[in-house]
FINUTOR-761761 format. One record per residue: residue in three letters; x, y, z of N, C-alpha, C, CB in turn. Coordinates in steps of 0.02 Angstrom, whole numbers, padded with zeros to 5 digits, always signed. Each point is the difference from the previous one (the first is absolute). Glycine has a CB too. Layout:
BEGIN
AlaXYZXYZXYZXYZ...
//
This chain:
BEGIN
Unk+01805+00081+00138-00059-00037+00021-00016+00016+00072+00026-00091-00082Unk-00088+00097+00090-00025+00025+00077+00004-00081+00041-00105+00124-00041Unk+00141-00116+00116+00007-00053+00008-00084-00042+00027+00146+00044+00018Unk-00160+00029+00024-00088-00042+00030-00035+00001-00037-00015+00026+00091Unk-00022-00093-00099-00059-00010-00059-00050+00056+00017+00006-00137-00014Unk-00024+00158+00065-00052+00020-00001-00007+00068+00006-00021-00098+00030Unk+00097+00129-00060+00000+00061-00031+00016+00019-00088+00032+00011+00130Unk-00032-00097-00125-00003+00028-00088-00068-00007-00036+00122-00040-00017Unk-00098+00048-00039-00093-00030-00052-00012-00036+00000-00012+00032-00063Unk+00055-00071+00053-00028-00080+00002-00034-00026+00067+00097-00027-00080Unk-00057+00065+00145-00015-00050+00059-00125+00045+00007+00218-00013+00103Unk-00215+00075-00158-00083+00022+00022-00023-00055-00068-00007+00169+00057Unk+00047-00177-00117-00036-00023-00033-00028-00078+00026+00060+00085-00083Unk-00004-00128+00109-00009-00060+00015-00053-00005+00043+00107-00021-00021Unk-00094+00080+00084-00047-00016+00067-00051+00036-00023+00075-00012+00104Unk-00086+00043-00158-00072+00013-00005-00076-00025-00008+00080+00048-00025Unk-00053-00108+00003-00078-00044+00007-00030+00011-00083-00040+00036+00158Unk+00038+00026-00185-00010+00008-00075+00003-00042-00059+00031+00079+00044Unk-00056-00127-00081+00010-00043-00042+00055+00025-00051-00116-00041+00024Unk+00111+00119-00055+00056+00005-00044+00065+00031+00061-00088+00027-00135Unk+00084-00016+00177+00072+00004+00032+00053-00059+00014-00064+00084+00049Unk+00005-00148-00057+00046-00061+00000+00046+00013-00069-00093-00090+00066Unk+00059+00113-00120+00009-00011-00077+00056+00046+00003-00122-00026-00061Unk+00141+00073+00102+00033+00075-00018+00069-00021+00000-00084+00089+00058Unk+00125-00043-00116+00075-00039-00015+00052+00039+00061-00017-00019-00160Unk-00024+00071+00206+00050-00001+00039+00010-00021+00070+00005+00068-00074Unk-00050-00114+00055-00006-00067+00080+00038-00063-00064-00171+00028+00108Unk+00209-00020-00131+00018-00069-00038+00096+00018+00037-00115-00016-00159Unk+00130-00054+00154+00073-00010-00002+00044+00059-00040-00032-00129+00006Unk+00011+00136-00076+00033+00040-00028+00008+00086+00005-00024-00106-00054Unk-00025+00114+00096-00015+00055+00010+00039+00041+00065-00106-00047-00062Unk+00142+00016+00108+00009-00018+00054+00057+00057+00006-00045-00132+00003Unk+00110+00155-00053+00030+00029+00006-00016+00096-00011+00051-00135-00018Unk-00090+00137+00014-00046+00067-00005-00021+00026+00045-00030-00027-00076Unk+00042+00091+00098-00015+00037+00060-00074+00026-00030+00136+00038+00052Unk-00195-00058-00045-00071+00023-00013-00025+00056+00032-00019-00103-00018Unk+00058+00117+00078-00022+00064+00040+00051+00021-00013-00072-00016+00087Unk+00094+00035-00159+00067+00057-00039-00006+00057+00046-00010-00022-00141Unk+00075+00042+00156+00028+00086+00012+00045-00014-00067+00011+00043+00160Unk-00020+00034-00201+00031+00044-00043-00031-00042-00064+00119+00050+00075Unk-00100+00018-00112-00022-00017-00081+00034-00057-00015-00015+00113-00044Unk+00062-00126+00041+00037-00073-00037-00039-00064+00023+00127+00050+00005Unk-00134-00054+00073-00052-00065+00027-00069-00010-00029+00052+00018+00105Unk-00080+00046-00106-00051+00002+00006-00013-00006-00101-00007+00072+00155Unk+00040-00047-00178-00006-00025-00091-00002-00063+00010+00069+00080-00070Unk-00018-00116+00106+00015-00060-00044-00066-00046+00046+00166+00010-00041Unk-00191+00012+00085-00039-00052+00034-00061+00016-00037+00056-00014+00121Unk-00100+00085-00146-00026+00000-00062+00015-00055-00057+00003+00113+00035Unk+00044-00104-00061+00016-00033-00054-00006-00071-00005+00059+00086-00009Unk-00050-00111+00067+00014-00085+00005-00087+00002+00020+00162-00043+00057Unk-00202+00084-00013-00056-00019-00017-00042+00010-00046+00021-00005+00075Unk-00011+00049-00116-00045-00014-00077+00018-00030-00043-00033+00078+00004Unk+00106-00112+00014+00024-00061-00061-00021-00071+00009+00101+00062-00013Unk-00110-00068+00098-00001-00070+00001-00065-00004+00021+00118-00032+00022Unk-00146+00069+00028-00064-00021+00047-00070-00017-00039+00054+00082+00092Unk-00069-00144-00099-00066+00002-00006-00071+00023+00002+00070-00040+00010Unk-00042+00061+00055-00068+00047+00074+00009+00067-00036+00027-00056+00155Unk+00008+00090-00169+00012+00063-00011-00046+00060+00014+00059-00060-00070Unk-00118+00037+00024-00061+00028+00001-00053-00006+00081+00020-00032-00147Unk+00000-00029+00164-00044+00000+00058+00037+00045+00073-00050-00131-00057Unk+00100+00128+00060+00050+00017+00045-00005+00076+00008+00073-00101-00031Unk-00072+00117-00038-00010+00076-00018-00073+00018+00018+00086-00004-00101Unk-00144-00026+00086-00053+00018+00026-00021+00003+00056-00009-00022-00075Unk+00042-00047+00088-00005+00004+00108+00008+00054+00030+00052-00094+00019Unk+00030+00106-00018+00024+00052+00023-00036+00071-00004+00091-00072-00023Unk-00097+00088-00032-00058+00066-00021-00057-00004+00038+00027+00004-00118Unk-00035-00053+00118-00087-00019+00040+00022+00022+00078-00057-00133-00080Unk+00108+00106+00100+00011+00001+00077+00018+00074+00031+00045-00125-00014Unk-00018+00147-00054+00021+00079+00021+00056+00020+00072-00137+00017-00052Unk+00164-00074+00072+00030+00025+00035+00090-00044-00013-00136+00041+00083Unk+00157-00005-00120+00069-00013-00002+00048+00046+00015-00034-00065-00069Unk+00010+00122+00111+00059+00026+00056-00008-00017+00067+00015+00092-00063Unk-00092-00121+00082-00004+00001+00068-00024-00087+00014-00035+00154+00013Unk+00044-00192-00055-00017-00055+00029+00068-00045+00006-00125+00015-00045Unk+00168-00045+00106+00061-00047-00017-00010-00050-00062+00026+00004+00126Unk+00009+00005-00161+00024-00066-00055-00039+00018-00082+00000-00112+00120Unk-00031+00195-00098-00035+00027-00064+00050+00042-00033-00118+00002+00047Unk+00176+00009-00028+00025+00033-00029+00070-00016-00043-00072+00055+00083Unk+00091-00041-00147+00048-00033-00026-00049-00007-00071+00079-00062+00118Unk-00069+00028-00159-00011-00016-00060-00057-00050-00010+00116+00030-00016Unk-00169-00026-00014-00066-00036+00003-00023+00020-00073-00032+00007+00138Unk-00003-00065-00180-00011-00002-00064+00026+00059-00029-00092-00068+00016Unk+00173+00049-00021+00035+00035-00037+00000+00083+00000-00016-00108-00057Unk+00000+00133+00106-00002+00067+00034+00021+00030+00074-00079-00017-00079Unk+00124+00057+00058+00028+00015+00068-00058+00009+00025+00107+00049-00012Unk-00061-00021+00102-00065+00050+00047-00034+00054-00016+00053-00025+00072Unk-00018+00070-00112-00002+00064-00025-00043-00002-00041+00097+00029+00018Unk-00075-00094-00078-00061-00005-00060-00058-00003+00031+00058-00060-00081Unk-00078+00003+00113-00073-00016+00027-00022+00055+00039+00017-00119+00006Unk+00020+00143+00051-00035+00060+00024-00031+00064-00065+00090-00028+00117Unk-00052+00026-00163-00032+00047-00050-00067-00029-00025+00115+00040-00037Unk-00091-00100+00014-00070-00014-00049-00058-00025+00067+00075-00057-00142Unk-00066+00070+00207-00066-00006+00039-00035+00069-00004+00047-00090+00084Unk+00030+00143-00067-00025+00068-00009-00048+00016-00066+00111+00026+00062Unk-00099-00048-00112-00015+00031-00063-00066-00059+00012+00132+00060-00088Unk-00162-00101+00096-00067-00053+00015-00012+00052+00034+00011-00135+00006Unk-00003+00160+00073-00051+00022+00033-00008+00052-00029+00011-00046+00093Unk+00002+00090-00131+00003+00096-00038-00059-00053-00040+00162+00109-00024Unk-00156-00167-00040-00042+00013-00045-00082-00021+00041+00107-00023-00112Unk-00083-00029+00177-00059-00018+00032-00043+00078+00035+00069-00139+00027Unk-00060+00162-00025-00015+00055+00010-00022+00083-00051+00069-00085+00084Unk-00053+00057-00138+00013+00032-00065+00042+00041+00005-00089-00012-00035Unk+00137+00030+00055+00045+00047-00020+00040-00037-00035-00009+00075+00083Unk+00060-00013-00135+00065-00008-00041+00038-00009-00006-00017+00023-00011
//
């Protein structure tokens, strides 16, 4: 568990002001033992996993993030967000801006 709130998920989901970040299961008690800003494949699965099993938000969290486009360069964007690493989302912005643009 990260000890400063306001380097984990929970401490952007809580202080975010967002109506479904209140809702999000990894600003809950139970969520608490999860490193959300995962290093290595094993963290980073299981913090996937616990968020597409439990989170409500899922969908919104995931869209935010995509929308914001910046989850290598913004503090507290990076780590696991509607159930997608950094890596994932940076792809599927890549692959939005190629089709916004029409390419393949």
């Amino acid at each position: 568990m990260n000890a400063d709130p306001s380097l984990t998920h929970a401490g952007v989901c809580v202080g975010g002001g967002r109506g479904w970040m209140a809702r999000a299961w990894c600003a809950t008690p139970e969520a608490a033992d999860l490193s959300w800003i995962a290093e290595g494949h094993r963290a980073i699965a299981r913090a996937k996993a616990a968020c597409a099993a439990h989170c409500p938000v899922v969908d919104e969290c995931g869209a935010w993030e995509l929308a914001a486009e910046g989850a290598m360069t913004e503090p507290g964007r990076a780590g696991v967000w509607g159930a997608m690493s950094t890596r994932e989302r940076d792809a599927a912005a890549r692959t939005r801006r190629k089709q916004e643009r029409g390419e393949k």
